[in-house]
N, C-alpha and C positions, 0 to 999 in steps of 0.2 A: 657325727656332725662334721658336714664338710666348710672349711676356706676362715673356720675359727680356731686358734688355738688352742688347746689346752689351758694355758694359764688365765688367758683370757674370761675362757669356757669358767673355770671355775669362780674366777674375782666376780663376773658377771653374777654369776648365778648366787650367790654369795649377797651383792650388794641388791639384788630381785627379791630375796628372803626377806632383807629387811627394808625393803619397800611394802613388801606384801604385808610383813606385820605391822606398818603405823599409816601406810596410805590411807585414808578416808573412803567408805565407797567400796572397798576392797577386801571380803572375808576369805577364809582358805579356799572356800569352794565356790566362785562367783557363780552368779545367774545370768547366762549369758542369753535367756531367753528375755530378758527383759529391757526393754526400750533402747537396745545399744549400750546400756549403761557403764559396762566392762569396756568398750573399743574407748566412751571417754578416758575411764578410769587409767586406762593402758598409756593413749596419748598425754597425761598428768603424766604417770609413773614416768615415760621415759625420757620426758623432760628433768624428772627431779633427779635421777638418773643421771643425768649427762650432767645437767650442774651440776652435783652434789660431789663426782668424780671428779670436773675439773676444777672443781673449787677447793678440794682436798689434797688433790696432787697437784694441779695446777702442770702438768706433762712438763715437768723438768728436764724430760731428756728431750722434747720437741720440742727445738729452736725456733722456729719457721712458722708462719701462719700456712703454710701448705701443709706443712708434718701437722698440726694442730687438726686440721681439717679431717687429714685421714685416719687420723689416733680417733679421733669421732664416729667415721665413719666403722673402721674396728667395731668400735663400742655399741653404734648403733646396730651390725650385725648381731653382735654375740647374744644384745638384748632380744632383738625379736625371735632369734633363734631358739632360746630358751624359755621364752615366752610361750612360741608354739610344740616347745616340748610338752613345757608346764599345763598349758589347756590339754590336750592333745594327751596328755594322762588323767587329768581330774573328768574328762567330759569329755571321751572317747565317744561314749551312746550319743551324743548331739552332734559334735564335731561339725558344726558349719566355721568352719574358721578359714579358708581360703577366702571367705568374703572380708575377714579381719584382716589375713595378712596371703592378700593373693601370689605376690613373691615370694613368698615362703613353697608355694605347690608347686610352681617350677622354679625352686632352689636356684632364684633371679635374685641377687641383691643391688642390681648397678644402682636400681631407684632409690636406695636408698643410703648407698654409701660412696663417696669419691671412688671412682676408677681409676685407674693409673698403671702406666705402662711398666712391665718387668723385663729390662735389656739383658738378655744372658748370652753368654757364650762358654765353648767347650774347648780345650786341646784334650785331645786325644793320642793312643795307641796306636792306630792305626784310621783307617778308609772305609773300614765295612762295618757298620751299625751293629749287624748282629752276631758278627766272631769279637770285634776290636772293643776295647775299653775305656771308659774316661778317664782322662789323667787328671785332669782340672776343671773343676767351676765355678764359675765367678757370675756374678748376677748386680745391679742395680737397678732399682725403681725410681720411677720418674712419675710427675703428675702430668696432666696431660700437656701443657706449656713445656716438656721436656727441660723442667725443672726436677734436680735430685729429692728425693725423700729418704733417701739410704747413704752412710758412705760407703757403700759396698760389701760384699761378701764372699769369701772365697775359700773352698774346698778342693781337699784331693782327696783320692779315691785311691785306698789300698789295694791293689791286685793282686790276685788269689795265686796260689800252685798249676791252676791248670791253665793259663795262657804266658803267652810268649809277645811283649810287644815289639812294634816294629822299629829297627834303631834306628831308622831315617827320619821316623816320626818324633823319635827322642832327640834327633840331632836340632830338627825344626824348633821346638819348645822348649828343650834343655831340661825335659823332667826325666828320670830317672827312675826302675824299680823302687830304687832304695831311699829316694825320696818319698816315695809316696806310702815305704814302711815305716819313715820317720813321722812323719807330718798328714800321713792318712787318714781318715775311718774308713770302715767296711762298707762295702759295698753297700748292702744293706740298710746301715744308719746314712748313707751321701743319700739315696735313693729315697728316703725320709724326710732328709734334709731340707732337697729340693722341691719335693712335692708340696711340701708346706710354703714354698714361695710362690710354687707356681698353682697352687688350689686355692692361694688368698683371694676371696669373691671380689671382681669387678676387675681381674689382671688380666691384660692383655699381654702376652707373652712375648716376645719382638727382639730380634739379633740381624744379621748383615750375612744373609745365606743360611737362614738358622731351619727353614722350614726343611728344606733340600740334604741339610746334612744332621743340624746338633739336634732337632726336634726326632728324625729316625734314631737318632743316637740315644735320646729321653723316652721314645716311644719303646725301643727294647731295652732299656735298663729298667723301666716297670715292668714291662712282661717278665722280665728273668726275676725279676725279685716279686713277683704279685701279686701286684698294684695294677691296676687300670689302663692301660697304654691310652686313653685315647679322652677319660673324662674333664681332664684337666684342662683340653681343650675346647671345652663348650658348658659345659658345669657351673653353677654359680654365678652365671653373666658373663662365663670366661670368654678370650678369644685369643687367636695368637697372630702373626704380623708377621713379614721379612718385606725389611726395607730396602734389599738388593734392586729388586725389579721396579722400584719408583727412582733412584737413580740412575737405571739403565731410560727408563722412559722421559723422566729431565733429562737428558742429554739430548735427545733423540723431540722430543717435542717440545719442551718451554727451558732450553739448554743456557736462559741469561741469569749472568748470575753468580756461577760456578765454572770453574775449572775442571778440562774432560781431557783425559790421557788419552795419548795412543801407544799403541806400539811399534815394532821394528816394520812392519806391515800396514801401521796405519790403522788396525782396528781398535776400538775403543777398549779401555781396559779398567775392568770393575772392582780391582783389589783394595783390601781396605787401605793398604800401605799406601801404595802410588794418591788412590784419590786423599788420601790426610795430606799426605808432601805435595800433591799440586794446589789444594786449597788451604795450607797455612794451618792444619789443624795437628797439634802437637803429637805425635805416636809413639813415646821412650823407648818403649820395649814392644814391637811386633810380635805377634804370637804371645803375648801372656792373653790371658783371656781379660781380666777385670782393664790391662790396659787398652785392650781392643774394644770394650765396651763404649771406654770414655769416648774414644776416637769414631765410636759407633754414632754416638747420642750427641757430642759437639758437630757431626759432619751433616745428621740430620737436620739439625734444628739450622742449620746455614742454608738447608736446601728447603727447607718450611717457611724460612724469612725473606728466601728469594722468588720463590711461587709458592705461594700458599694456597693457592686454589687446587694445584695439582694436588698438593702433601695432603689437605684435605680430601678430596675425590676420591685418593687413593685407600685414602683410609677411614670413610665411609663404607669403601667396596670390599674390604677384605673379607666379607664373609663371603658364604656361598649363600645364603638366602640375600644377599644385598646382589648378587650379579645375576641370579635367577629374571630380573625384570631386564637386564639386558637381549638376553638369547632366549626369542620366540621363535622357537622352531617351525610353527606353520607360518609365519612369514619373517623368514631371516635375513636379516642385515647385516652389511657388512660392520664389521665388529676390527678395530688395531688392536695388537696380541703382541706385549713386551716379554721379549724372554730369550736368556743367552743362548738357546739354540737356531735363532737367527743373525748371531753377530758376524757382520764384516767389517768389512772398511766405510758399508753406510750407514749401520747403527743396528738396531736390536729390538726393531720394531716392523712387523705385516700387518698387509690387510687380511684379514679370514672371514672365510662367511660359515659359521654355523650351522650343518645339515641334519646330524642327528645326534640321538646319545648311544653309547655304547651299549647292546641289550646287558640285564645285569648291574649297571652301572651306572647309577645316576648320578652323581654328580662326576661322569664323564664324558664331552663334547666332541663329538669326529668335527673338525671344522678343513676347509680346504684352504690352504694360502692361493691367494690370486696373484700372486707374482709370476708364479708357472700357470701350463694350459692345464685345463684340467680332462683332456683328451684321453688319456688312459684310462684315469675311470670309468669313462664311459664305450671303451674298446675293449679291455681285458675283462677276462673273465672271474670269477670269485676266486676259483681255486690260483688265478694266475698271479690276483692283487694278493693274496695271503700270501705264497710263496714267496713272494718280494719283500713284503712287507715283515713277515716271523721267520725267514728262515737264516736271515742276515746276510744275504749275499749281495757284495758288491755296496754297503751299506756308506754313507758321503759321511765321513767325518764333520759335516759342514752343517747336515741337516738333523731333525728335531728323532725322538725315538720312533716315530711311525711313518718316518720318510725311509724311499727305499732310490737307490740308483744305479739302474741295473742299462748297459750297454748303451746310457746317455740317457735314459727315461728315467724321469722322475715322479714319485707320487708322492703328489702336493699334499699330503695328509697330516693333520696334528691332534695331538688329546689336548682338550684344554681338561685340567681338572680342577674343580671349584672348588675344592675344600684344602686348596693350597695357595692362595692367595695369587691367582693370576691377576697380571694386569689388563685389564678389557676396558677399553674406552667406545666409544661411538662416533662415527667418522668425523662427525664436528668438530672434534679433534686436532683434529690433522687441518694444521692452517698452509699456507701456503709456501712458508719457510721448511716448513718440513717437509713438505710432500717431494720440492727440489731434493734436501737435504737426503732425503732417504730413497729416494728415485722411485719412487712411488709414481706409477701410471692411471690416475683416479679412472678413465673413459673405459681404460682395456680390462681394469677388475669390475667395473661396472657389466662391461660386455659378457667377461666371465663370468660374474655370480647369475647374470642372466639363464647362461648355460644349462648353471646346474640347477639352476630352479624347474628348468623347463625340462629335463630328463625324468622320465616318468618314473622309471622304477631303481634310481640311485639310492633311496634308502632302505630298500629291501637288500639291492648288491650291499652295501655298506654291513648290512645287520648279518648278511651271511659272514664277508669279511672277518668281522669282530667275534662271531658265533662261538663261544669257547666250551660249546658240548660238544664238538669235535676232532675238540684236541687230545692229543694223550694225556693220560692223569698222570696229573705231577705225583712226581718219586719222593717214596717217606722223608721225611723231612727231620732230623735231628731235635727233639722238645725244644733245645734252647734257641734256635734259630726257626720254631712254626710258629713267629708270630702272625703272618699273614698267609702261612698256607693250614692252619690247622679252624681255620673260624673263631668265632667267639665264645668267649667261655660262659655257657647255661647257668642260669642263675644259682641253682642247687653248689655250683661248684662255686661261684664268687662269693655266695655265705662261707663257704670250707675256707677261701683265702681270708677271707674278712676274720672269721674264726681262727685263724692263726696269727695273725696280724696283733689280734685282741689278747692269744694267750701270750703272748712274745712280749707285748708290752707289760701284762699283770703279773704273768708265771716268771716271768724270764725266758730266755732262749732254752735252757736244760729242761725246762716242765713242760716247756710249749711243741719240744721236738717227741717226747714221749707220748703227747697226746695227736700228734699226725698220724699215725697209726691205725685209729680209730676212725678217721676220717674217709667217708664213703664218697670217692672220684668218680664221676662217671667221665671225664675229658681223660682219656690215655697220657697226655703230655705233664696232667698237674702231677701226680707223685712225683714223678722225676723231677721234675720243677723244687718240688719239696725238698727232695732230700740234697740234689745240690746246692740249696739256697744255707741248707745248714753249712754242709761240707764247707762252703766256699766262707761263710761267714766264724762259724762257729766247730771248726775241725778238732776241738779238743772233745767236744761232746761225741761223737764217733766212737764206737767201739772199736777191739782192736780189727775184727773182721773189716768192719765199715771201713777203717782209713785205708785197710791191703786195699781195699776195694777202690775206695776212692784216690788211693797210690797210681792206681793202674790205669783208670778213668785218667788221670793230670798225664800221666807218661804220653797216652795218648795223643790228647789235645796238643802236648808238645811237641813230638816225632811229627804227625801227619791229621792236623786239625781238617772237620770235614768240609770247609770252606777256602774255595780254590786261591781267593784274593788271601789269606789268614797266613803269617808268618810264619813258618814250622822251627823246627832247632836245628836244620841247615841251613835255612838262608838266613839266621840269628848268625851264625858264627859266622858265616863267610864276610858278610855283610859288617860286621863288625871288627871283623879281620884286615878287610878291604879297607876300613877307612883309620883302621890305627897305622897303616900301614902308606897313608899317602903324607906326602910332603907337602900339601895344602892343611894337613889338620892342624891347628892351633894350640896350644896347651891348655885353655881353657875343656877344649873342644876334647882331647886325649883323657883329662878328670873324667869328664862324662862315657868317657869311653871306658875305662876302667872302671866302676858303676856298672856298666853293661857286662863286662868280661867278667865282675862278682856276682850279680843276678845268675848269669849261667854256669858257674862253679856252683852255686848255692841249688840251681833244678840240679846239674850235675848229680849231687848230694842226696838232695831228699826226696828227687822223684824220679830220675832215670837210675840210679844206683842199684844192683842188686843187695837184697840185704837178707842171710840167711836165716833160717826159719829159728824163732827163738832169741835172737839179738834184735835191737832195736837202735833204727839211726841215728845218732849224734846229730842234734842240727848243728849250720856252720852258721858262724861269725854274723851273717846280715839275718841269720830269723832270732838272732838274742841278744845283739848286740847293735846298737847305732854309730855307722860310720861316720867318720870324720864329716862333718857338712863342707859340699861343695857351691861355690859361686858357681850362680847360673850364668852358664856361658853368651844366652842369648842378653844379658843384662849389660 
């Protein structure tokens, strides 16, 4: 049962029992063949339902006529949930009940329970989604007025023997290894944690740069532990948001209202610090996550009461079937595309016109920017736009990923991809303040999209272009880092994780790891998946073979992990060498550094050490003992 809780799940089903035993109308086995009579019955029952709970508890703990609403809407899930368990066992042989409960078949409940936005964010270990780790997460829910429903949530994440975080990342956030063995859980239960916030039916998932960074960040923390990397985002009515690009496009098109930074250069500057300090909105601590939230959700709702037509539009559009009616490929229009890899000193918004999709890839758009000619397109050859374009030569640090700029030629090409919340407007748009403001030439992109419409065979070049059966095949790929080069996991194997998921929660982790064994993989990547998920979780269950094993496995990852961006254990100690060692560091700042100099005494210890055959390692001081707690130096 997805986006209900357990506890839930059970008081539900519980208070559905003894409805069934005194409802009117209503025997163990109804007859749903007859006159509707059960769909009345059902709509009584969960009436008396919904009183008779809140006439009982009267939700003590929900202050608010908005918390009250959604504690309902909970309730109203859990029932029909169980409901269509409950038929759906009695009267499987008939089974017409999507006419009963048609959101039930696509496990849709927006219709029937408050929606509301879940603003999360992440610090982390490092930059790279899928070597680096969560250090922190913090989450609030809001109703859709950007009104709270939570006072927030906040978790850290134990990190395991076999990674090495980054100390610059720890100097940013002020978290600590040894913090996160104090005040942690495992991996494994964080990854639990959050799924449960983020699988509750009708949540739109929404952060400040969230899709681009902390969503890849949540997408491989399910994959390594799994769970689902991708359901969570569309499941249950779900959806997810990043309000980045609607403030980069309020500046840029409906900028009254709000205060817009520049920089040393004059370009505009999208950080959450700077825009809180220019428009008045409180930020104590930078880099904590739950305080970046607040500063997330008070900054939006200032830019929703100053154009609300934008905040609306934008967020209408955030799906991909909601922008599919923008971009008609057999007659394309020019379409404005916000997004920081057009940022200058004029803003962070083009014109593009939509020519094809990517073969393979549907919700991916080749569109051309009409700011430049689009002459090369239609002069170079396939092999000569690929070479530019894949092989990074001469690449503008200015331009988007599929721009190339080779000896002053530029190829005006961009991916729009829809299932990440671009911004796409239609040129109406674009009033006349802005068209100045952003130097926008409406006649000259007009002349160009002409262009390319009239070039006969530019979508055939483009499809060679993009053609990726003639690339070379990508190089085996490490299990824990193929979440998007190994496909998706065949159903036979999503029962096996489902299945262990199940024995972990009933068996325990000890019963549940002796029954992995038995389990018949055909994806190459899940056993390994497996047995690291214990290791890194659950390291006392290991035999002794298993931990030499899995000794050797951590040495690894620490000496020379297979990810080029991924911290090793020399640029750990230099790097933290370097900054105990500068006359800028703070004493705050040196606490945290010593934290970092006992984490690598402590791999030191238990995972680079040699330890002869027959003796067993002493752990040191930080795996059995809690240091001293340190102020957070960023506080």
């Amino acid at each position: 049962m997805m986006g209900v809780s357990p506890g839930m799940f059970i008081l539900t089903r519980t208070i559905i029992a003894a409805g069934f035993s005194s409802q009117p109308g209503i025997s163990k086995k109804p007859d749903i063949a007859k006159n509707g009579g059960l769909a009345n019955a059902v709509i009584q029952l969960v009436h008396r339902f919904i009183q008779t709970f809140s006439g009982n508890m009267r939700f003590h703990a929900q202050k608010s006529l908005e918390n009250q609403q959604a504690g309902l809407g909970h309730l109203q899930a859990a029932f029909f949930e169980i409901m269509f368990e409950y038929l759906t066992l009695v009267h499987a042989p008939h089974a017409p009940y999507t006419k009963l409960f048609p959101y039930r078949a696509r496990l849709d409940y927006t219709q029937i329970m408050a929606s509301s936005i879940l603003w999360y964010d992440l610090e982390t270990f490092g930059i790279d989604p899928r070597h680096d780790r969560i250090a922190q997460f913090a989450c609030i829910r809001t109703n859709m007025e950007l009104k709270p429903l939570s006072a927030g949530l906040v978790l850290y994440n134990r990190i395991s023997d076999d990674y090495l975080p980054s100390p610059a990342a720890c100097m940013v956030h002020g978290i600590s290894p040894a913090q996160t063995r104090r005040e942690g859980i495992s991996e494994y239960e964080l990854t639990k944690a959050i799924r449960s916030e983020l699988m509750m039916s009708g949540t739109c998932t929404a952060g400040f740069n969230s899709i681009r960074f902390d969503d890849e960040f949540i997408r491989n923390l399910f994959y390594r532990n799994l769970f689902d990397p991708y359901e969570r985002e569309w499941m249950n009515g779900n959806s997810r948001w990043d309000v980045i690009d609607l403030f980069r496009a309020a500046r840029d098109l409906r900028p009254e209202g709000m205060e817009w930074p520049v920089d040393e250069q004059g370009k505009p500057v999208f950080k959450l610090g700077r825009l809180a300090e220019a428009n008045g909105i409180p930020l104590l601590n930078a880099h904590d996550a739950l305080h970046d939230i607040n500063a997330t959700i008070l900054l939006t709702g200032k830019l929703r009461a100053a154009q609300p037509r934008l905040y609306e539009y934008y967020w209408k559009h955030r799906s991909k079937d909601a922008l599919r009616p923008l971009i008609n490929l057999n007659r394309p229009e020019i379409l404005l595309h916000t997004s920081a890899y057009y940022t200058s000193t004029k803003g962070c918004t083009a014109p593009v016109l939509p020519v094809s999709s990517i073969p393979g890839k549907r919700n991916s758009i080749i569109a051309v920017d009409l700011r430049y000619d689009p002459e090369p397109l239609f002069s170079m050859s396939v092999e000569e736009l690929r070479k530019r374009l894949f092989t990074g030569q001469d690449l503008s640090p200015d331009m988007g990923p599929l721009f190339a700029s080779v000896a002053g030629i530029k190829i005006p090409l961009m991916e729009l991809t829809l299932n990440r919340c671009p911004f796409l407007a239609p040129l109406a748009a674009l009033d006349a303040a802005a068209e100045a403001r952003l130097h926008i030439n409406l006649p000259q992109c007009r002349e160009r999209a002409a262009r390319i419409q009239a070039e006969p065979d530019l979508i055939q070049k483009l499809a060679g272009v993009f053609d990726s059966s003639s690339l070379a095949a990508p190089p085996v790929v490490d299990a824990d880092y193929a979440i998007y080069s190994g496909g998706f996991f065949a159903d036979t194997d999503r029962g096996n994780m489902e299945t262990l998921h199940e024995a972990i929660a009933s068996l325990g982790p000890q019963l549940a790891y002796a029954s992995i064994r038995s389990l018949q993989c055909a994806d190459k990547r899940l056993p390994v998946l497996m047995r690291r998920l214990f290791a890194r979780n659950w390291p006392d269950l290991l035999s002794a073979k298993e931990r030499k094993l899995w000794r050797s496995f951590c040495a690894s990852r620490i000496l020379h992990p297979p990810r080029e961006t991924a911290c090793d254990y020399a640029l750990f100690s230099k790097q933290v060498a370097t900054l105990q060692s500068s006359v800028d560091t703070s004493p705050e700042e040196r606490l945290l550094l010593q934290e970092l100099q006992d984490w690598k005494h402590y791999i030191d210890t238990n995972v680079l050490s040699y330890t002869p055959p027959g003796l067993a390692a002493k752990p040191t001081a930080l795996a059995t003992e809690q240091p001293q707690a340190r102020k957070n130096p960023c506080k």
